[in-house]
C-alpha positions, 0 to 999 in steps of 0.5 A: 195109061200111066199111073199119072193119068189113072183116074179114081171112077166111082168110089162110092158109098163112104160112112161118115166114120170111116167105113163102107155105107150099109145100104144100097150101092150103086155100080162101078163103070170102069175104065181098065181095071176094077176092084171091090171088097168089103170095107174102103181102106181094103178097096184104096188098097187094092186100087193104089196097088192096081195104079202102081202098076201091080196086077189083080193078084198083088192087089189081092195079096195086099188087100187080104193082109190090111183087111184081116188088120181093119176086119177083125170081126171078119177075118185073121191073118191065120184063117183060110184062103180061097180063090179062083185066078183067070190068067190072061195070058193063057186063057186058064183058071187056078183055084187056090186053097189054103184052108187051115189044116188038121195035123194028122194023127194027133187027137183033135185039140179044143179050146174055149169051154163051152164054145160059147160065141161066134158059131159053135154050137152051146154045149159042144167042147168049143172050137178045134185048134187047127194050123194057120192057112191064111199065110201059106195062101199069100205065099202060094198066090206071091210065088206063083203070080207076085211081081211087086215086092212083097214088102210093098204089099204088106206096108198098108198093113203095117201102117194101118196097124200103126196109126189105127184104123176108125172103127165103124158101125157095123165093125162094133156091131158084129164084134159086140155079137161076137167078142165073148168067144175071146173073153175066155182069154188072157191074151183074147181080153187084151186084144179086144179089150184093153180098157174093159171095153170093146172099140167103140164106133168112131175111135181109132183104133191102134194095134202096136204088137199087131204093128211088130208082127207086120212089120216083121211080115213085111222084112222076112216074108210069109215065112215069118208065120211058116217057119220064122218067128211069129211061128215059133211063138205060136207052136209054143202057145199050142204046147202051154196049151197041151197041143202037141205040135212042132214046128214042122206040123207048120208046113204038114199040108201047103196050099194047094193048087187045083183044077176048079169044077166047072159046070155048065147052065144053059149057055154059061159055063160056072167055075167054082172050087173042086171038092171037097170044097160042095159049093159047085156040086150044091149050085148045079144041083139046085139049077139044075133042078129049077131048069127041069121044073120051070121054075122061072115060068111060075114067076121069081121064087121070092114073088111066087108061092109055086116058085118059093116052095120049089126054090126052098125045096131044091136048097134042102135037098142040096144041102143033104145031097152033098153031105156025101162029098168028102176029101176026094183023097180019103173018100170016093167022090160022088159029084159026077152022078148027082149033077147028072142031068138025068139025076137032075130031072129025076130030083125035080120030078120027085118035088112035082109029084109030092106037093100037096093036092089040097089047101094046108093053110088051117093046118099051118095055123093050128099047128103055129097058131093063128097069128103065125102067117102075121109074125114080125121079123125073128133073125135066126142064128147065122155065121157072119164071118168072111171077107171076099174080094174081086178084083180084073186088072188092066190085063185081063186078069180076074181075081175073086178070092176069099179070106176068112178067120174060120178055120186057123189056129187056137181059139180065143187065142192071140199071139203077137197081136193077131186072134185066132178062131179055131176051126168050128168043124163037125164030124157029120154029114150035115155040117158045112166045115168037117175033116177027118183026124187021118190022111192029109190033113184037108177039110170040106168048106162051102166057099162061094169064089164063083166065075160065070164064063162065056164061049170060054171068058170071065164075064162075071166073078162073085162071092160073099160072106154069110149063108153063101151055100144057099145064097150063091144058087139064089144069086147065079139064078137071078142072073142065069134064069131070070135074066138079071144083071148082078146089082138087081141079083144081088139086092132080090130077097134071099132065103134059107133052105126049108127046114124039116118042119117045113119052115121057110126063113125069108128076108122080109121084103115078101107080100102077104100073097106070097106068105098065104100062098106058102102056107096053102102049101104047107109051109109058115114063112119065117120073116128075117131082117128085110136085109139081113147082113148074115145073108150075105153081101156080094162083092163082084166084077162084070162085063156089061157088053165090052163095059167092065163094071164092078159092085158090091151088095147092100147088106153090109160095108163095102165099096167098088173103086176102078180105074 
Protein backbone atom coordinates (compact mmCIF):
# COMPACT_ATOMS: atom_id res chain seq x y z
CA UNK A 1 0.00 0.00 0.00
CA UNK A 2 1.60 3.42 -0.96
CA UNK A 3 1.18 6.78 1.04
CA UNK A 4 -1.15 7.84 -2.19
CA UNK A 5 -3.75 4.86 -1.15
CA UNK A 6 -3.67 5.12 2.84
CA UNK A 7 -6.81 5.85 3.95
CA UNK A 8 -7.86 7.71 7.41
CA UNK A 9 -10.37 4.68 9.03
CA UNK A 10 -12.31 5.68 11.92
CA UNK A 11 -10.96 9.03 13.16
CA UNK A 12 -13.61 9.67 15.73
CA UNK A 13 -14.63 11.43 18.72
CA UNK A 14 -13.52 15.38 17.82
CA UNK A 15 -14.50 18.35 20.15
CA UNK A 16 -15.97 21.34 18.60
CA UNK A 17 -12.58 23.29 20.11
CA UNK A 18 -10.33 21.31 19.11
CA UNK A 19 -9.57 18.38 21.09
CA UNK A 20 -10.69 14.53 21.85
CA UNK A 21 -14.49 14.14 23.03
CA UNK A 22 -14.70 13.03 26.80
CA UNK A 23 -17.02 10.30 26.51
CA UNK A 24 -17.83 7.15 25.06
CA UNK A 25 -15.82 6.18 21.99
CA UNK A 26 -16.20 3.74 19.49
CA UNK A 27 -13.42 1.19 18.32
CA UNK A 28 -11.12 1.42 15.24
CA UNK A 29 -10.93 -1.20 12.58
CA UNK A 30 -7.72 -0.90 10.88
CA UNK A 31 -6.56 -1.81 7.61
CA UNK A 32 -2.41 -1.97 8.24
CA UNK A 33 -1.62 0.07 11.11
CA UNK A 34 -3.08 1.89 13.90
CA UNK A 35 -2.48 4.29 16.58
CA UNK A 36 -3.97 5.91 19.60
CA UNK A 37 -3.14 8.80 22.25
CA UNK A 38 -4.87 11.08 24.19
CA UNK A 39 -5.49 14.13 22.33
CA UNK A 40 -6.38 14.25 17.89
CA UNK A 41 -3.34 16.55 17.19
CA UNK A 42 -0.92 13.83 18.74
CA UNK A 43 -3.07 10.70 16.92
CA UNK A 44 -2.69 13.10 13.25
CA UNK A 45 0.62 12.83 14.24
CA UNK A 46 1.65 9.70 14.70
CA UNK A 47 -0.88 8.70 11.83
CA UNK A 48 0.83 11.14 9.16
CA UNK A 49 4.26 9.87 10.44
CA UNK A 50 2.90 5.95 9.86
CA UNK A 51 1.86 7.33 6.17
CA UNK A 52 5.01 8.73 5.29
CA UNK A 53 6.43 5.41 5.59
CA UNK A 54 7.74 5.96 9.29
CA UNK A 55 7.36 2.93 11.63
CA UNK A 56 5.50 2.59 15.23
CA UNK A 57 8.65 3.91 16.89
CA UNK A 58 8.93 7.32 14.66
CA UNK A 59 5.67 7.70 15.34
CA UNK A 60 5.94 7.39 19.02
CA UNK A 61 8.98 9.63 18.83
CA UNK A 62 7.11 12.18 17.01
CA UNK A 63 3.97 12.13 19.01
CA UNK A 64 5.50 12.36 22.60
CA UNK A 65 7.49 15.79 21.36
CA UNK A 66 3.97 17.72 20.23
CA UNK A 67 2.02 16.14 22.64
CA UNK A 68 4.25 17.50 25.82
CA UNK A 69 3.78 20.92 23.57
CA UNK A 70 -0.37 20.43 23.35
CA UNK A 71 -0.62 18.59 27.05
CA UNK A 72 1.15 20.61 29.36
CA UNK A 73 -1.44 19.64 31.72
CA UNK A 74 -0.24 16.14 31.49
CA UNK A 75 3.27 16.04 30.32
CA UNK A 76 6.84 17.98 29.79
CA UNK A 77 9.59 17.56 27.53
CA UNK A 78 11.82 16.93 30.79
CA UNK A 79 9.50 14.14 32.65
CA UNK A 80 9.87 10.25 32.42
CA UNK A 81 9.59 7.89 29.65
CA UNK A 82 8.27 4.34 29.28
CA UNK A 83 7.87 1.81 26.99
CA UNK A 84 7.54 -1.65 26.06
CA UNK A 85 8.67 -2.54 21.82
CA UNK A 86 7.53 -5.84 20.21
CA UNK A 87 10.15 -6.01 17.23
CA UNK A 88 8.60 -7.73 14.38
CA UNK A 89 11.69 -8.72 13.01
CA UNK A 90 12.64 -10.79 15.85
CA UNK A 91 9.96 -11.78 17.73
CA UNK A 92 11.19 -9.66 20.98
CA UNK A 93 10.04 -7.23 23.45
CA UNK A 94 12.40 -4.24 24.75
CA UNK A 95 11.12 -2.36 27.62
CA UNK A 96 12.56 1.06 27.85
CA UNK A 97 12.94 3.43 30.82
CA UNK A 98 13.98 6.66 31.16
CA UNK A 99 12.54 7.97 34.23
CA UNK A 100 14.31 11.04 35.59
CA UNK A 101 17.25 10.34 37.55
CA UNK A 102 18.44 11.19 41.31
CA UNK A 103 22.14 12.65 40.92
CA UNK A 104 23.82 10.28 43.62
CA UNK A 105 25.54 11.62 46.44
CA UNK A 106 24.30 15.21 46.66
CA UNK A 107 21.65 15.94 49.32
CA UNK A 108 17.91 16.06 47.71
CA UNK A 109 17.18 19.64 46.12
CA UNK A 110 13.44 20.89 46.94
CA UNK A 111 11.62 23.56 45.32
CA UNK A 112 7.99 25.12 45.79
CA UNK A 113 7.24 25.76 49.55
CA UNK A 114 4.72 23.97 50.85
CA UNK A 115 4.07 21.56 47.62
CA UNK A 116 0.91 22.90 47.34
CA UNK A 117 -0.62 21.89 43.72
CA UNK A 118 -0.42 18.96 41.47
CA UNK A 119 0.25 15.71 43.93
CA UNK A 120 2.26 16.71 46.96
CA UNK A 121 1.53 16.27 49.79
CA UNK A 122 0.35 20.08 52.03
CA UNK A 123 2.90 20.47 54.66
CA UNK A 124 5.86 18.22 52.91
CA UNK A 125 9.04 20.57 51.48
CA UNK A 126 7.56 20.51 47.99
CA UNK A 127 8.75 18.40 45.04
CA UNK A 128 12.28 16.96 44.45
CA UNK A 129 14.56 18.38 41.78
CA UNK A 130 15.76 15.45 39.76
CA UNK A 131 17.25 15.20 36.07
CA UNK A 132 15.25 15.42 33.09
CA UNK A 133 14.39 11.84 31.31
CA UNK A 134 12.01 12.59 28.73
CA UNK A 135 15.00 13.68 26.28
CA UNK A 136 17.46 10.94 27.09
CA UNK A 137 14.36 8.40 26.17
CA UNK A 138 13.73 9.83 22.51
CA UNK A 139 17.14 9.72 21.96
CA UNK A 140 17.46 5.87 23.18
CA UNK A 141 14.25 5.05 21.29
CA UNK A 142 15.71 7.25 17.95
CA UNK A 143 19.11 5.53 18.13
CA UNK A 144 17.98 1.97 18.62
CA UNK A 145 14.93 1.78 16.07
CA UNK A 146 14.49 5.76 14.14
CA UNK A 147 14.55 5.42 10.35
CA UNK A 148 13.31 8.99 9.60
CA UNK A 149 15.12 11.95 10.02
CA UNK A 150 14.82 13.36 13.35
CA UNK A 151 14.23 16.90 12.14
CA UNK A 152 11.12 15.57 10.56
CA UNK A 153 9.51 14.00 13.74
CA UNK A 154 9.96 16.96 15.99
CA UNK A 155 8.74 19.58 13.01
CA UNK A 156 4.74 19.04 14.28
CA UNK A 157 6.04 20.29 17.44
CA UNK A 158 7.75 23.31 16.32
CA UNK A 159 4.67 24.02 14.32
CA UNK A 160 2.21 23.54 16.93
CA UNK A 161 4.15 25.67 19.22
CA UNK A 162 4.29 28.26 16.82
CA UNK A 163 1.08 28.79 15.47
CA UNK A 164 -0.68 27.40 18.69
CA UNK A 165 -2.57 24.61 19.66
CA UNK A 166 -6.71 25.49 20.73
CA UNK A 167 -6.98 24.70 23.95
CA UNK A 168 -10.11 22.40 25.16
CA UNK A 169 -12.04 21.63 28.10
CA UNK A 170 -10.69 19.36 29.50
CA UNK A 171 -7.18 21.10 29.09
CA UNK A 172 -8.74 24.32 31.23
CA UNK A 173 -9.92 21.96 33.40
CA UNK A 174 -7.21 19.96 34.73
CA UNK A 175 -4.68 23.09 34.38
CA UNK A 176 -7.26 25.01 36.75
CA UNK A 177 -6.87 22.18 39.27
CA UNK A 178 -3.37 22.12 38.87
CA UNK A 179 -1.76 25.72 38.04
CA UNK A 180 -0.96 26.80 41.51
CA UNK A 181 2.06 24.45 41.49
CA UNK A 182 3.50 27.01 38.99
CA UNK A 183 2.48 30.39 40.55
CA UNK A 184 5.11 30.24 43.13
CA UNK A 185 7.45 31.12 39.98
CA UNK A 186 8.49 34.03 38.13
CA UNK A 187 9.04 31.99 35.02
CA UNK A 188 6.15 29.31 36.22
CA UNK A 189 3.51 32.83 35.97
CA UNK A 190 4.71 33.59 32.68
CA UNK A 191 4.44 30.62 31.14
CA UNK A 192 0.83 29.63 32.18
CA UNK A 193 -0.18 33.22 32.81
CA UNK A 194 0.85 35.93 30.94
CA UNK A 195 -2.02 37.93 30.93
CA UNK A 196 -2.85 37.01 34.63
CA UNK A 197 -5.04 34.27 33.28
CA UNK A 198 -4.87 30.74 32.63
CA UNK A 199 -5.61 29.88 28.68
CA UNK A 200 -9.19 29.61 28.30
CA UNK A 201 -11.18 27.01 26.52
CA UNK A 202 -11.33 27.81 22.76
CA UNK A 203 -8.16 30.19 22.47
CA UNK A 204 -4.94 29.26 20.55
CA UNK A 205 -2.57 29.30 22.39
CA UNK A 206 1.05 30.02 21.12
CA UNK A 207 4.15 29.08 22.99
CA UNK A 208 7.14 31.42 20.98
CA UNK A 209 10.17 30.43 23.40
CA UNK A 210 8.60 27.25 23.51
CA UNK A 211 8.98 27.50 19.63
CA UNK A 212 12.83 28.28 19.78
CA UNK A 213 13.56 25.39 21.89
CA UNK A 214 11.93 23.09 19.37
CA UNK A 215 13.25 24.39 16.86
CA UNK A 216 16.55 24.13 18.50
CA UNK A 217 15.71 20.17 19.08
CA UNK A 218 15.03 19.74 15.87
CA UNK A 219 18.41 21.09 13.96
CA UNK A 220 20.81 19.48 16.93
CA UNK A 221 19.02 16.57 18.17
CA UNK A 222 18.13 15.17 21.88
CA UNK A 223 21.60 16.34 22.62
CA UNK A 224 20.30 19.84 22.57
CA UNK A 225 18.53 18.79 26.35
CA UNK A 226 21.74 16.48 27.10
CA UNK A 227 24.48 18.26 26.83
CA UNK A 228 23.72 21.30 24.27
CA UNK A 229 21.94 24.58 24.96
CA UNK A 230 18.90 23.97 26.33
CA UNK A 231 20.98 21.82 29.03
CA UNK A 232 23.19 24.44 29.88
CA UNK A 233 20.33 26.83 30.60
CA UNK A 234 18.84 24.57 32.92
CA UNK A 235 21.90 23.40 35.02
CA UNK A 236 22.36 27.37 35.43
CA UNK A 237 18.75 27.60 36.47
CA UNK A 238 19.74 24.67 39.24
CA UNK A 239 22.77 26.48 40.30
CA UNK A 240 20.82 30.12 41.03
CA UNK A 241 18.58 27.77 42.76
CA UNK A 242 21.50 26.28 45.18
CA UNK A 243 21.38 22.93 43.44
CA UNK A 244 24.55 22.06 42.83
CA UNK A 245 24.57 20.37 39.63
CA UNK A 246 26.86 20.30 36.40
CA UNK A 247 26.64 19.49 33.30
CA UNK A 248 27.70 16.14 33.32
CA UNK A 249 25.29 15.00 36.17
CA UNK A 250 23.06 15.57 32.56
CA UNK A 251 24.31 12.08 31.32
CA UNK A 252 24.63 10.45 35.42
CA UNK A 253 22.22 7.64 34.30
CA UNK A 254 20.90 7.02 30.46
CA UNK A 255 18.14 5.57 29.55
CA UNK A 256 18.06 2.07 29.96
CA UNK A 257 17.04 -0.88 28.10
CA UNK A 258 15.98 -3.91 30.03
CA UNK A 259 14.53 -7.39 29.66
CA UNK A 260 10.52 -6.57 30.73
CA UNK A 261 8.78 -9.20 33.35
CA UNK A 262 6.52 -11.58 32.06
CA UNK A 263 4.08 -13.25 33.86
CA UNK A 264 1.45 -15.47 32.84
CA UNK A 265 -2.40 -15.83 33.49
CA UNK A 266 -4.09 -18.92 32.50
CA UNK A 267 -3.61 -19.05 28.60
CA UNK A 268 -1.91 -15.33 28.20
CA UNK A 269 1.35 -14.59 28.85
CA UNK A 270 1.58 -10.34 30.50
CA UNK A 271 4.66 -8.36 29.39
CA UNK A 272 4.91 -5.26 31.72
CA UNK A 273 7.99 -3.42 32.82
CA UNK A 274 10.71 -5.11 35.25
CA UNK A 275 11.60 -3.63 38.65
CA UNK A 276 11.71 -1.47 40.31
CA UNK A 277 9.07 -0.59 38.08
CA UNK A 278 5.94 -2.82 40.90
CA UNK A 279 3.00 -2.56 38.16
CA UNK A 280 3.76 -6.45 36.89
CA UNK A 281 4.59 -8.03 40.27
CA UNK A 282 1.00 -5.91 41.71
CA UNK A 283 -0.94 -7.18 38.61
CA UNK A 284 0.19 -10.92 39.21
CA UNK A 285 -0.42 -10.52 42.38
CA UNK A 286 -4.01 -9.48 42.32
CA UNK A 287 -4.84 -12.06 39.29
CA UNK A 288 -3.52 -14.48 40.80
CA UNK A 289 -5.25 -14.17 44.01
CA UNK A 290 -8.98 -13.94 42.18
CA UNK A 291 -7.94 -17.07 40.06
CA UNK A 292 -7.46 -19.23 43.59
CA UNK A 293 -10.82 -17.75 45.01
CA UNK A 294 -13.04 -17.79 42.07
CA UNK A 295 -13.55 -14.73 41.93
CA UNK A 296 -15.31 -14.67 38.27
CA UNK A 297 -17.84 -17.23 39.65
CA UNK A 298 -19.46 -15.10 42.28
CA UNK A 299 -20.23 -12.46 39.26
CA UNK A 300 -18.25 -9.17 38.11
CA UNK A 301 -16.51 -7.59 40.98
CA UNK A 302 -18.41 -4.17 40.39
CA UNK A 303 -22.00 -6.20 40.29
CA UNK A 304 -20.99 -8.62 43.32
CA UNK A 305 -20.90 -7.60 46.76
CA UNK A 306 -18.75 -11.20 47.27
CA UNK A 307 -16.51 -10.13 44.33
CA UNK A 308 -16.38 -6.48 45.22
CA UNK A 309 -15.03 -7.22 48.51
CA UNK A 310 -12.22 -9.67 47.44
CA UNK A 311 -11.31 -7.31 44.25
CA UNK A 312 -10.79 -4.45 46.88
CA UNK A 313 -9.13 -6.62 49.26
CA UNK A 314 -6.70 -8.25 46.72
CA UNK A 315 -5.84 -4.43 45.40
CA UNK A 316 -4.94 -3.39 49.40
CA UNK A 317 -2.86 -6.21 49.89
CA UNK A 318 -0.94 -5.75 46.51
CA UNK A 319 -0.18 -2.27 47.30
CA UNK A 320 1.47 -3.41 50.61
CA UNK A 321 3.06 -6.56 49.13
CA UNK A 322 5.18 -4.39 46.78
CA UNK A 323 6.08 -1.76 49.01
CA UNK A 324 9.12 -4.49 49.32
CA UNK A 325 10.32 -3.99 45.54
CA UNK A 326 13.05 -1.49 45.54
CA UNK A 327 15.94 -0.76 42.94
CA UNK A 328 17.08 -4.52 42.30
CA UNK A 329 20.75 -3.02 42.02
CA UNK A 330 20.91 -1.50 45.77
CA UNK A 331 18.03 -4.08 47.31
CA UNK A 332 17.71 -7.84 46.97
CA UNK A 333 14.14 -8.46 44.74
CA UNK A 334 11.50 -10.08 46.25
CA UNK A 335 9.29 -10.53 43.10
CA UNK A 336 9.79 -14.19 42.47
CA UNK A 337 8.51 -15.48 45.93
CA UNK A 338 5.17 -13.08 46.02
CA UNK A 339 3.98 -14.27 42.63
CA UNK A 340 4.47 -17.72 43.75
CA UNK A 341 1.47 -19.79 43.07
CA UNK A 342 1.79 -21.16 46.19
CA UNK A 343 2.25 -17.54 47.86
CA UNK A 344 -0.85 -16.90 45.78
CA UNK A 345 -3.27 -19.64 47.14
CA UNK A 346 -1.87 -18.94 50.40
CA UNK A 347 -3.04 -15.06 49.91
CA UNK A 348 -6.68 -15.85 48.70
CA UNK A 349 -7.04 -18.53 51.42
CA UNK A 350 -6.14 -16.14 54.01
CA UNK A 351 -9.18 -13.42 52.53
CA UNK A 352 -11.70 -16.42 52.59
CA UNK A 353 -11.34 -17.37 56.04
CA UNK A 354 -11.16 -13.60 57.57
CA UNK A 355 -14.74 -12.50 56.06
CA UNK A 356 -16.90 -11.61 58.36
CA UNK A 357 -19.59 -14.65 59.66
CA UNK A 358 -22.51 -12.05 60.42
CA UNK A 359 -24.25 -9.09 58.86
CA UNK A 360 -22.28 -5.59 59.71
CA UNK A 361 -24.63 -3.35 58.29
CA UNK A 362 -25.69 -1.33 61.76
CA UNK A 363 -22.12 -1.45 62.47
CA UNK A 364 -21.42 0.56 59.11
CA UNK A 365 -24.09 2.78 59.64
CA UNK A 366 -23.45 3.91 63.29
CA UNK A 367 -20.28 4.19 62.92
CA UNK A 368 -20.76 6.38 59.42
CA UNK A 369 -24.20 7.32 60.07
CA UNK A 370 -27.51 6.56 58.91
CA UNK A 371 -27.28 8.23 55.70
CA UNK A 372 -23.83 6.79 55.14
CA UNK A 373 -25.05 3.64 52.44
CA UNK A 374 -27.17 6.74 50.54
CA UNK A 375 -24.17 9.42 50.32
CA UNK A 376 -23.69 11.30 46.84
CA UNK A 377 -20.56 11.09 44.88
CA UNK A 378 -17.20 12.71 46.84
CA UNK A 379 -13.97 12.36 44.32
CA UNK A 380 -11.25 11.96 46.29
CA UNK A 381 -7.74 13.42 45.65
CA UNK A 382 -6.31 11.75 42.72
CA UNK A 383 -2.99 12.12 40.18
CA UNK A 384 -4.12 13.12 36.98
CA UNK A 385 -0.93 13.32 35.03
CA UNK A 386 0.60 11.11 32.25
CA UNK A 387 0.27 10.69 28.69
CA UNK A 388 0.12 6.78 27.11
CA UNK A 389 0.30 5.95 23.41
CA UNK A 390 -0.19 2.78 21.27
CA UNK A 391 0.75 2.35 18.43
CA UNK A 392 1.45 -1.30 15.46
CA UNK A 393 2.86 -0.50 12.39
CA UNK A 394 2.14 -2.07 8.96
CA UNK A 395 4.96 -4.35 10.24
CA UNK A 396 3.97 -5.73 12.93
CA UNK A 397 5.61 -3.73 15.31
CA UNK A 398 3.90 -2.76 18.64
CA UNK A 399 4.57 0.40 20.52
CA UNK A 400 2.55 1.13 23.97
CA UNK A 401 4.99 3.67 25.38
CA UNK A 402 4.22 6.41 28.38
CA UNK A 403 5.51 10.02 28.75
CA UNK A 404 4.71 11.89 31.90
CA UNK A 405 5.62 15.50 33.44
CA UNK A 406 6.37 13.41 36.65
CA UNK A 407 9.68 12.97 37.81
CA UNK A 408 11.95 15.65 35.69
CA UNK A 409 13.61 18.67 36.45
CA UNK A 410 12.99 21.57 39.03
CA UNK A 411 9.58 22.17 40.12
CA UNK A 412 7.37 25.15 39.17
CA UNK A 413 10.14 25.86 37.06
CA UNK A 414 10.28 27.03 33.33
CA UNK A 415 13.57 27.34 31.31
CA UNK A 416 13.25 28.42 27.54
CA UNK A 417 9.55 27.51 27.56
CA UNK A 418 9.28 24.20 28.90
CA UNK A 419 7.81 23.55 32.66
CA UNK A 420 8.86 21.33 34.84
CA UNK A 421 7.43 19.47 37.76
CA UNK A 422 10.11 17.72 39.96
CA UNK A 423 9.54 14.68 41.12
CA UNK A 424 7.04 13.96 43.97
CA UNK A 425 9.08 11.18 45.48
CA UNK A 426 8.66 9.80 49.02
CA UNK A 427 10.82 7.75 51.00
CA UNK A 428 8.58 4.83 52.42
CA UNK A 429 7.28 1.54 51.66
CA UNK A 430 3.63 2.86 50.71
CA UNK A 431 4.59 5.56 48.07
CA UNK A 432 4.31 4.66 44.57
CA UNK A 433 7.44 6.84 43.30
CA UNK A 434 10.49 6.60 45.97
CA UNK A 435 14.52 6.60 45.18
CA UNK A 436 17.45 6.54 47.36
CA UNK A 437 20.20 9.56 47.68
CA UNK A 438 22.88 6.55 46.87
CA UNK A 439 23.68 4.01 44.03
CA UNK A 440 22.81 5.00 40.73
CA UNK A 441 20.46 7.14 40.64
CA UNK A 442 17.27 4.96 39.66
CA UNK A 443 13.79 5.38 41.12
CA UNK A 444 10.66 2.80 41.47
CA UNK A 445 7.38 4.04 39.49
CA UNK A 446 4.16 2.11 38.95
CA UNK A 447 3.71 2.43 34.82
CA UNK A 448 0.93 0.59 33.17
CA UNK A 449 3.01 -0.29 29.39
CA UNK A 450 1.21 -3.56 29.15
CA UNK A 451 1.44 -6.23 26.21
CA UNK A 452 -1.07 -9.37 26.57
CA UNK A 453 0.49 -12.23 24.08
CA UNK A 454 -0.43 -15.46 22.91
CA UNK A 455 1.55 -18.64 22.03
CA UNK A 456 4.22 -15.99 21.96
CA UNK A 457 2.37 -12.69 19.83
CA UNK A 458 1.28 -9.28 20.80
CA UNK A 459 -2.71 -9.53 20.76
CA UNK A 460 -3.33 -6.78 23.23
CA UNK A 461 -1.24 -3.68 24.25
CA UNK A 462 -2.49 -1.13 26.81
CA UNK A 463 -1.95 1.80 29.49
CA UNK A 464 -3.33 4.71 30.78
CA UNK A 465 -3.02 7.67 32.85
CA UNK A 466 -4.43 8.04 36.44
CA UNK A 467 -4.79 5.32 39.37
CA UNK A 468 -2.96 2.88 36.90
CA UNK A 469 -1.69 0.59 40.15
CA UNK A 470 -5.06 -0.41 40.65
CA UNK A 471 -6.79 0.19 37.45
CA UNK A 472 -4.60 -2.16 35.02
CA UNK A 473 -5.50 -5.28 37.31
CA UNK A 474 -9.33 -4.18 36.88
CA UNK A 475 -8.87 -3.90 33.12
CA UNK A 476 -6.47 -7.03 32.19
CA UNK A 477 -9.24 -9.03 34.65
CA UNK A 478 -11.86 -8.00 32.43
CA UNK A 479 -10.41 -9.20 29.74
CA UNK A 480 -8.41 -12.13 31.22
CA UNK A 481 -11.39 -13.64 33.71
CA UNK A 482 -14.31 -12.26 32.42
CA UNK A 483 -13.83 -12.68 28.96
CA UNK A 484 -14.33 -8.91 27.70
CA UNK A 485 -13.13 -7.48 24.83
CA UNK A 486 -10.86 -4.17 25.42
CA UNK A 487 -13.79 -1.47 24.84
CA UNK A 488 -16.34 -3.08 27.19
CA UNK A 489 -13.10 -3.68 29.73
CA UNK A 490 -12.18 -0.54 29.84
CA UNK A 491 -15.82 1.38 29.94
CA UNK A 492 -16.72 -1.16 33.44
CA UNK A 493 -16.63 0.81 37.08
CA UNK A 494 -13.38 0.74 38.42
CA UNK A 495 -12.40 1.19 42.01
CA UNK A 496 -9.66 2.21 44.56
CA UNK A 497 -7.87 -0.46 46.87
CA UNK A 498 -9.96 -0.77 50.13
CA UNK A 499 -8.58 1.37 52.69
CA UNK A 500 -7.80 0.39 56.50
CA UNK A 501 -10.87 1.59 57.70
CA UNK A 502 -12.59 -0.62 55.13
CA UNK A 503 -13.73 1.95 52.54
CA UNK A 504 -14.23 1.21 49.05
CA UNK A 505 -14.18 4.26 46.58
CA UNK A 506 -16.03 3.25 43.46
CA UNK A 507 -17.28 4.90 40.16
CA UNK A 508 -20.84 5.40 40.86
CA UNK A 509 -22.51 3.47 38.10
CA UNK A 510 -22.89 0.51 41.07
CA UNK A 511 -26.68 -0.54 42.19
CA UNK A 512 -28.10 -0.12 45.67
CA UNK A 513 -27.67 -3.98 45.93
CA UNK A 514 -24.19 -3.80 45.50
CA UNK A 515 -23.70 -0.78 48.18
CA UNK A 516 -26.07 -3.13 50.74
CA UNK A 517 -24.36 -6.07 50.18
CA UNK A 518 -20.92 -4.39 50.85
CA UNK A 519 -21.95 -3.06 53.95
CA UNK A 520 -23.29 -6.49 55.43
CA UNK A 521 -19.42 -7.12 54.85
CA UNK A 522 -18.10 -4.41 56.82
CA UNK A 523 -17.27 -2.05 54.11
CA UNK A 524 -19.44 1.69 53.28
CA UNK A 525 -19.01 2.07 49.45
CA UNK A 526 -17.57 5.77 48.79
CA UNK A 527 -19.19 6.81 45.38
CA UNK A 528 -16.87 8.55 42.93
CA UNK A 529 -17.66 10.66 39.88
CA UNK A 530 -19.72 7.90 37.64
CA UNK A 531 -16.35 8.12 35.31
CA UNK A 532 -13.77 9.80 36.99
CA UNK A 533 -10.94 10.95 34.67
CA UNK A 534 -8.29 10.41 37.82
CA UNK A 535 -9.41 6.65 37.13
CA UNK A 536 -7.75 6.63 34.17
CA UNK A 537 -8.44 6.28 30.40
CA UNK A 538 -6.89 3.69 28.51
CA UNK A 539 -5.54 4.01 25.23
CA UNK A 540 -5.08 0.45 23.27
CA UNK A 541 -4.04 -1.55 20.35
CA UNK A 542 -5.92 -5.16 19.71
CA UNK A 543 -6.17 -8.34 17.58
CA UNK A 544 -9.95 -9.25 17.20
CA UNK A 545 -9.40 -12.76 15.40
CA UNK A 546 -6.90 -11.36 12.26
CA UNK A 547 -8.57 -7.72 12.76
CA UNK A 548 -6.20 -5.14 14.00
CA UNK A 549 -8.36 -2.65 16.24
CA UNK A 550 -7.56 0.17 18.31
CA UNK A 551 -9.38 2.52 20.95
CA UNK A 552 -9.44 4.69 23.54
CA UNK A 553 -11.30 5.24 26.86
CA UNK A 554 -14.41 7.28 27.81
CA UNK A 555 -13.00 9.02 30.73
CA UNK A 556 -10.82 11.81 29.34
CA UNK A 557 -9.83 13.17 25.52
CA UNK A 558 -8.24 10.89 23.14
CA UNK A 559 -9.02 9.55 19.63
CA UNK A 560 -7.82 6.22 17.61
CA UNK A 561 -6.90 6.82 13.72
CA UNK A 562 -5.62 3.70 11.63
CA UNK A 563 -4.86 3.22 8.23
Amino acid sequence: MTASTIQYLGAQGDDPLGGGRVGPKTAVRAGRAVCSSQHPTVTGTMTDVLRSGGNAVDAAIAGSIVQAVVQQDMTNHTGTVTGLFHEAATGRIHELNSMGRIVPGLAAHHRVPGGKGLYSPVGTRGPMSVIPGFMPGMKAMYERFGSKPWGDLVAPAVAAAEDGHIVTSFETLVLAQTVDFFLYTPSGRAHFTPDGHLPQAGDRWSQPALAKTMAALAAEGPDYFITGGWARNFVKRANELQWPITLDHMTVLPAQWREPRTWKHRDHEVVQLSAPDRQAVYCALVLGILRHLDVRSAGHFTDSPEAGYYMGHALRLAHQETGFINDPDLFEDPSEILVDDDYLAFLAAKLRRSRPRTDLTAHVELTRGRNALHAAGSASEQPAGSCELSVVDADGNWVQMMNTLQSGGIAGEVVDGVPMVGSHMVNSLSSPISGWLTGGGGMRAMLSNTLVLRDGKPVVALGSPGNVHCTVPQVLANILEYGMDPIEAEDRPRMLPLTDDYELSVESRVGQEYVDGLARLGVLVNPLPAYDYHMGSYQMSWLDGDVLKGGVGPRREGMAQGI
